[in-house]
N, C-alpha and C positions, 0 to 999 in steps of 0.2 A: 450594517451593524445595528441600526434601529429596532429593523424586525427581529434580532438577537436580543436585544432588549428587553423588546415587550413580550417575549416569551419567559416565564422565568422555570417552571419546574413539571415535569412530563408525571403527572400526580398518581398516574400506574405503581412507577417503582422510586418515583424521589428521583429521578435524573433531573439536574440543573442544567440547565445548557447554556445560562452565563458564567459559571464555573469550569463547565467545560472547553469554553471558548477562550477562556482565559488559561486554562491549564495549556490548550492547544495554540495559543501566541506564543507563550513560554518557551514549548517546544521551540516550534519553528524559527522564532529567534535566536535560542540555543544551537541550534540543527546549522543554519544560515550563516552564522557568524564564528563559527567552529573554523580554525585554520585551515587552509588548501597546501598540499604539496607541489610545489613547482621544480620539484629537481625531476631532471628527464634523467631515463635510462641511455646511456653510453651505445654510440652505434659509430663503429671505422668509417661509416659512412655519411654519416651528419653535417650538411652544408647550414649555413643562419638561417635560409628557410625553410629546410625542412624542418628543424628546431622549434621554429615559429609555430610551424603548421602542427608537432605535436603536443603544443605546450596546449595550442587551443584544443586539441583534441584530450587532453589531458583534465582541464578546466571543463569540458565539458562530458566528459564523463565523471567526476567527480559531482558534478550541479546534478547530473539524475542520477547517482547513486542519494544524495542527498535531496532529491523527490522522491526517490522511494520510502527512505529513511521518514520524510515528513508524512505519506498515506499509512506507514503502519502506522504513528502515532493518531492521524487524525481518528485512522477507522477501529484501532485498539485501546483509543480510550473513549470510542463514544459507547454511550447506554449499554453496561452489559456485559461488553467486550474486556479480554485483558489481553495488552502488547504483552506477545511472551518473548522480545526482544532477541538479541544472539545467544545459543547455549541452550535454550530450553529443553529437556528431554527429547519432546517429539522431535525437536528440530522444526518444527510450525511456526506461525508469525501471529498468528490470531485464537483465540480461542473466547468460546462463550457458553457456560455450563448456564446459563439461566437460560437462555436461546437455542441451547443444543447446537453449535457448529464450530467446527474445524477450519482454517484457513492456513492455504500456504497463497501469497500474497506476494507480486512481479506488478511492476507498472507497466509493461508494457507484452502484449504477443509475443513478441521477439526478444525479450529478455532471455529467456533460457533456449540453449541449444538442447538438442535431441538426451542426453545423454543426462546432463540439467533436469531437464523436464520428466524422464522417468525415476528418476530421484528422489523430486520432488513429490511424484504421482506416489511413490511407494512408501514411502512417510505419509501420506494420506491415506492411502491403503493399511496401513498395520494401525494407525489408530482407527480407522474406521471399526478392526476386528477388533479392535478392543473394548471399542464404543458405539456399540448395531445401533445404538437411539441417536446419533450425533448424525449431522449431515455434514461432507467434509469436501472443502469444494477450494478448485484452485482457481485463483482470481487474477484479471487483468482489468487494468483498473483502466489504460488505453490499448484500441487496436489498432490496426496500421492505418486506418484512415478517420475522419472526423465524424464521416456519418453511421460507419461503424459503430465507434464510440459512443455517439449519441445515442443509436439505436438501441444497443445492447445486445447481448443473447444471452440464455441459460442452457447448457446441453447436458446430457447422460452420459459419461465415461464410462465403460467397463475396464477396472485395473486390478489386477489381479484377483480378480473373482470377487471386488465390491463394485459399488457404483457408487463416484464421485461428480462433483456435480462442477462443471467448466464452467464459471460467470465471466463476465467479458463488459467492460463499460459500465454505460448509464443503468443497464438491470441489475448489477452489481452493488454498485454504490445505494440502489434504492432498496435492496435487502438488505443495507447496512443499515443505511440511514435512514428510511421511511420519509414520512413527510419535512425531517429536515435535510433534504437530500440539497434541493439548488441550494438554500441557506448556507449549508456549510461549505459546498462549493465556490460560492461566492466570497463567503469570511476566508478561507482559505487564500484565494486568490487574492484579497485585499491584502492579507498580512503577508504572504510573500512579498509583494510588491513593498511594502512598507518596509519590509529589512531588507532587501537588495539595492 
């Protein structure tokens, strides 16, 4: 939090990023402390530990539906960006008319199945056509393994006759975030901690 401190405003375009950091506690507290559903769906077959076993499965898909929920805030409201939340026309997650780019935004590889994933590609594709100067790229913010992740990739998709751009991890996040990439990774990670 120090070196959040002693940064105070990105003098290009007036980005605060003690402002920001504070706007993104807000969030993540909001987000964290938001009710959970404990009531399980009804099965003839339900013994107390299988009950058990989906309650924790229940709980924890609900905690990474609510990491996802927390990376569009962090990476839609930093410098630029606007969360375009649930409902937005495109149906997209992110968008950046000063930056020129497009996001549909998954925490994970394996987030969306086959069917998901062209879905998603084809919402990227029709604003692409609408937007030839935009760069419109579908994001995983983790891949299946840590050095993956760390490492990162950027690839070249052809989808329906544009190209959108596959970011994957750490190359991801530092297109976002540039030089405050571990910064906010780190605030990030502190303030979850702090409200869980």
């Amino acid at each position: 939090m120090s070196e959040i401190n002693n940064q105070t405003e990105n003098s290009e375009c007036g980005f605060c990023v003690n402002k920001y950091c504070e706007l993104i506690d807000s969030s993540i507290h909001n987000i964290l402390l938001r009710p959970e559903n404990d009531v399980l769906t009804y099965d003839i077959l339900d013994t107390e530990k299988s009950k058990t076993n989906k309650l924790l499965a229940l709980k924890e898909k609900q905690r990474q539906m609510k990491v996802g929920e927390i990376w569009q805030e962090v990476l839609g409201n930093y410098n630029g960006c606007v969360n375009l939340k649930i409902g937005h026309e495109t149906g997209l997650d992110i968008l950046s008319h000063t930056k020129k780019f497009a996001i549909e935004l998954k925490n994970r590889t394996n987030t969306d199945n086959a069917s998901s994933k062209k879905s998603n590609l084809d919402k990227l594709a029709k604003f692409k056509k609408h937007n030839p100067d935009y760069v419109c790229i579908y994001a995983n913010i983790n891949a299946d393994t840590e050095k993956k992740t760390l490492q990162g990739s950027i690839k070249k998709l052809l989808h329906d006759g544009v190209e959108i751009d596959h970011q994957i991890g750490y190359e991801f996040l530092k297109f976002i975030l540039g030089n405050d990439t571990d910064l906010i990774i780190d605030y990030v990670k502190n303030t979850i901690d702090k409200y869980i």
